[in-house]
N, C-alpha and C positions, 0 to 999 in steps of 0.2 A: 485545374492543372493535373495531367495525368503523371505518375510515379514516375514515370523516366525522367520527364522534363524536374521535375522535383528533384530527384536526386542528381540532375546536373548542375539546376541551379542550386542545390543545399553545397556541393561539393566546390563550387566558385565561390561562395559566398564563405563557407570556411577558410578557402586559400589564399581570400584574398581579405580576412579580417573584419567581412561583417559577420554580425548579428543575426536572430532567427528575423524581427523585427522588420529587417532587410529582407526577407525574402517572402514573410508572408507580412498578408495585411492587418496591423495593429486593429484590436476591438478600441471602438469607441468608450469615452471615460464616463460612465454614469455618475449621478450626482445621488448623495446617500441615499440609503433606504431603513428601513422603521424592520424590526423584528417584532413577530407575533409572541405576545406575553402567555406563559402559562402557569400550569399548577404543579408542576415539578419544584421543588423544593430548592434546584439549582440557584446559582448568584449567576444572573444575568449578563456581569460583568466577565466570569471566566473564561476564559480559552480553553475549548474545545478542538480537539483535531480528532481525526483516522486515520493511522496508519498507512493502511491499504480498504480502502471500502469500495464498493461500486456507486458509479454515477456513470448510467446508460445513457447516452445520445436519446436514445428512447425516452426519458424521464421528462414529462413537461412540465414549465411552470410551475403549478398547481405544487407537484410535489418535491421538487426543491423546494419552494416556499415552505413545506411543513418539513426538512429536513433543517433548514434555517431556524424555523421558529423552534427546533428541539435542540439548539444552540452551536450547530456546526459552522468552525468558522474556517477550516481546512480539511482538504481529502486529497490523498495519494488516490490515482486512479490508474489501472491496469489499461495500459493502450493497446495491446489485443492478444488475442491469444496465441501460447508460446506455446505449443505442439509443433507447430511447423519449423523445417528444417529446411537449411538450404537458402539457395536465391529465393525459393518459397517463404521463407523466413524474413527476409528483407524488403520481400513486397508487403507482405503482409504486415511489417511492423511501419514502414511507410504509408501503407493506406487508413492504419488504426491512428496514426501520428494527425494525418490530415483532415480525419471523421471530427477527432474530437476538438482540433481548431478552428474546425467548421461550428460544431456545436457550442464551443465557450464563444465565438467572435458573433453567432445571432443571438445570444445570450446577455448583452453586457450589462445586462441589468442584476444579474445573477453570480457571474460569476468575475474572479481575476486568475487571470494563466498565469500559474506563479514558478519563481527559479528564485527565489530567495525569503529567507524571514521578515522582510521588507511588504513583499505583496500578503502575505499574510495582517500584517499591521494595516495595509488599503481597506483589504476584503472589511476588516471589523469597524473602519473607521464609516465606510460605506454600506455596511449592510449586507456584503454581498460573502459568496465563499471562495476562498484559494483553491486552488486546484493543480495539484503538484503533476507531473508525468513520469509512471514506473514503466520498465517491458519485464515480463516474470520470467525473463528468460536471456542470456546471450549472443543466442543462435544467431542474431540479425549481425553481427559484428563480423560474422563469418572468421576467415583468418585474415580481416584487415582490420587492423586497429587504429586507425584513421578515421574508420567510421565513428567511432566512441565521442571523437571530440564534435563529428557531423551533427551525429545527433543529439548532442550537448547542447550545441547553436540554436538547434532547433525546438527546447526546448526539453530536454530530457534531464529528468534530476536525480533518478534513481533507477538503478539495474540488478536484480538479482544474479547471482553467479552461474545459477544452474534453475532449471525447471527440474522434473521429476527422476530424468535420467541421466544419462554420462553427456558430458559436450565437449569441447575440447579446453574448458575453464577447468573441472570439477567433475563431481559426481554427485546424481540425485539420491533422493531419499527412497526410489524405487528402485532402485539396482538390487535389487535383491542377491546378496551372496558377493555383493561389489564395495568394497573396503575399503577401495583409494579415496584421494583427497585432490588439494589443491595442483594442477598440471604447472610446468613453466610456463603454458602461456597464460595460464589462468596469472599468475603473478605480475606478467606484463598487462594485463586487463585491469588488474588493480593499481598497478603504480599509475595507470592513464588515468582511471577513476577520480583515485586520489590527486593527481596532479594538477586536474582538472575542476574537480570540486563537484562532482559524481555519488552519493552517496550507494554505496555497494551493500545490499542486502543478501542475506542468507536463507532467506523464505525457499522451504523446497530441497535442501541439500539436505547429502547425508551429515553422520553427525563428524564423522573425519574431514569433509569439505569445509563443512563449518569452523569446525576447532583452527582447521589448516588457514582461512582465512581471519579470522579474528586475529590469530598471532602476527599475522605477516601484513596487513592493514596498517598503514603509518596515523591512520584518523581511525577514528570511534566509525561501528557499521553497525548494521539495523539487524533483527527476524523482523521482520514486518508484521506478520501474522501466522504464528501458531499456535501453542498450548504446550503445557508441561507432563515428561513423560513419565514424571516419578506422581502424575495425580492421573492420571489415566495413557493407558498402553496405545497409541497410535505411529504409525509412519513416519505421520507430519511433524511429530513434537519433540520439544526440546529438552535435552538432557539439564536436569540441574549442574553438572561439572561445564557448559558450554555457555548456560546462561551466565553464571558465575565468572568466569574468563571474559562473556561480551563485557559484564558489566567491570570487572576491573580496567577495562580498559576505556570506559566512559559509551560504551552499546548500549541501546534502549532493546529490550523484546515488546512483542504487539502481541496482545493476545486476543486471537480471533473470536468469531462465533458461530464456529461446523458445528450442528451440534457432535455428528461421528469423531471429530477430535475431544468431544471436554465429555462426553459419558456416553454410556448404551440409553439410560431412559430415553423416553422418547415423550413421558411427561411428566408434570411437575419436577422439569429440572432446572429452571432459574439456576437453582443455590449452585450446580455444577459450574457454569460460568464464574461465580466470584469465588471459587474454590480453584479455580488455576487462577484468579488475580491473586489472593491472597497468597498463592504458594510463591507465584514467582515472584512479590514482592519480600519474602522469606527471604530467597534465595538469591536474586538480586540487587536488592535492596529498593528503596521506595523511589530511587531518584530514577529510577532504568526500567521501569513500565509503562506500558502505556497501552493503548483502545488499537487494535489492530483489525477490523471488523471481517473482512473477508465476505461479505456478505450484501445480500440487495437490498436495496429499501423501499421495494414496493411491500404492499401486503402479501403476501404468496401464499395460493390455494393452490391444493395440489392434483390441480385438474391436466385431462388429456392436451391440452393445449400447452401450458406450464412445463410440465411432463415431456412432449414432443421439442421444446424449447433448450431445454437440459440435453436431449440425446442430442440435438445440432450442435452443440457445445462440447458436451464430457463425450459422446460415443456413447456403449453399451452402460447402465445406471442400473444399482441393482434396488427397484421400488422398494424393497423390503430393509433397506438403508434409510428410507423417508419416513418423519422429514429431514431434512439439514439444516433445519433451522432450529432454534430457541423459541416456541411459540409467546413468550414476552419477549423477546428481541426481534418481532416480526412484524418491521414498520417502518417508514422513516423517523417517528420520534424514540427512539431506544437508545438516543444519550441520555436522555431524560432518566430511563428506567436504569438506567446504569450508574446516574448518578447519585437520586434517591437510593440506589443497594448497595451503592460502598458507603453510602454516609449513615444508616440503617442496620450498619454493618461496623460501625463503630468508629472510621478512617475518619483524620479531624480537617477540616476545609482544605489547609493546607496540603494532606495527603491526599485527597482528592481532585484538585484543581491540578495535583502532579501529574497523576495516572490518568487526566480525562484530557491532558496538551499540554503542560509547562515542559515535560521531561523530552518529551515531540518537538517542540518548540527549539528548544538547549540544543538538540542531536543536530537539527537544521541549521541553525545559527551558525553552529562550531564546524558543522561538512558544507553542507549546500554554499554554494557561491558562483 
């Protein structure tokens, strides 16, 4: 089905009260599956989620399988990238829509296309992993906000306000010298959000877009994935006075793993990461953290190939930024290593079973529907 015909039939299919279900074709129900046992110290039993993590169309088999057996039992995944404006914007978030329903539906041994804390409870009882749908952007919405509940239908469970720069929601975190905050229609975006059961993340805004939406949000909304700015100086990250406001109002923060957001070293910096976990559970307390990855789970060498892979994606990269990774966090099993360094690190089961999915879990429960 090419995008046109797609967004005719997504647009009859919202008006006339079906379902995504209705319009594309349901994956087949596998029957449970066995997770691979290891030497991670984790309780096997835990819920495990990611925020925002990658899971490429490209990823076979093989290694979802060892992102399973490292105890993932849900992922938020980015359905394509928010650079693009415009009608450009709209195809592109329609054809990243259709990539990835193509790859969970030959999939169903693997995975469940999920829209609620329900398909998370399948994914565990089956073996298999949830798989949420985010766009890091709300450019595709254009100025019709119609489209919101379209792509609701179709499976969309969470939208960031803004990407990097100004849109007509908000403002990003690179406006540099750009101050403003939440627009009127960004408020009309969010009462549809909300009304809808849309969970609204703030990955990417500046820190007045932010503040402007947390106040004005009738339901609890997400960072997805950043890091804290009062534990090192970046763009992307978040003020303790923003984190504090999400979390009185029942907001979970994700905290990623760039490494250019959590420190300069470039090694032996492990401890960097659990150093923006442990501040932002400071700051907003233990119930409002959680695994926000940002990040691939292949192994990554930082070969010319790698390399020419990044500049199709980001543009101009400056090598002397690399790596972006966390070289212990550079794998598919790094819930594992994550979860052995909070418990290592003194956090008692209970606080760790919060910040590695219960808190994830609660945010979804109480928004997504």
């Amino acid at each position: 089905m090419d995008r046109r015909r797609f967004l005719r039939s997504s647009a009859v299919a919202v008006l006339s009260g079906a379902t995504a279900p209705d319009v594309l074709a349901a994956a087949k129900r596998p029957g449970a599956g066995d997770r691979v046992s290891t030497t991670s110290r984790r309780d096997p039993r835990a819920l495990i989620m990611d925020a925002m993590g990658e899971l490429r169309p490209v990823y076979e088999p093989p290694l979802v399988r060892e992102m399973l057996a490292s105890g993932i039992d849900s992922i938020t995944v980015t359905l394509c990238d928010p650079k693009f404006l415009g009608a450009e914007a709209l195809d592109v978030a329609v054809d990243g829509l259709m990539e990835y329903d193509r790859y969970l539906r030959e999939n169903p041994e693997l995975f469940v296309k999920a829209s609620s804390v329900k398909d998370i409870d399948e994914a565990r009882r089956s073996g298999r992993m949830a798989v949420f749908y985010l766009y890091q952007n709300s450019e595709q919405f254009g100025d019709d906000l119609d489209r919101v509940e379209m792509f609701y239908r179709l499976g969309l469970t969470s939208c960031q306000v803004t990407y990097n720069t100004r849109n007509r929601a908000g403002v990003g975190c690179q406006e540099d010298g750009d101050d403003g905050g939440l627009t009127d229609f960004g408020r009309e975006l969010i009462d549809r959000m909300n009304a809808l059961g849309m969970l609204v993340d703030l990955s990417h805004a500046n820190m007045r877009t932010m503040a402007d939406v947390v106040d004005y949000s009738r339901v609890p909304v997400i960072v997805s994935h950043t890091a804290c700015a009062a534990v090192h100086t970046h763009v992307r990250n978040t003020t303790d006075e923003n984190m504090r406001s999400l979390a009185d109002r029942g907001g979970v923060v994700g905290i990623c793993q760039l490494r250019p957001f959590l420190t300069t070293k470039k090694e032996d910096n492990l401890h960097a990461y659990f150093d923006h976990i442990r501040h932002a559970v400071q700051v907003a307390g233990i119930e409002h953290v959680c695994i926000g990855s940002d990040r691939d789970h292949r192994v990554i060498e930082l070969t010319e190939e790698y390399l020419a892979e990044l500049r199709s994606e980001e543009g101009n990269i400056d090598v002397n930024e690399m790596p972006w990774f966390i070289h212990d966090l550079n794998g598919p099993r790094r819930m594992e290593v994550i979860w052995d360094g909070l418990v290592s690190r003194g956090y008692s089961e209970d606080q760790v079973e919060r910040i590695m999915g219960q808190n994830l879990y609660r945010l979804y429960a109480e928004v997504i529907r």
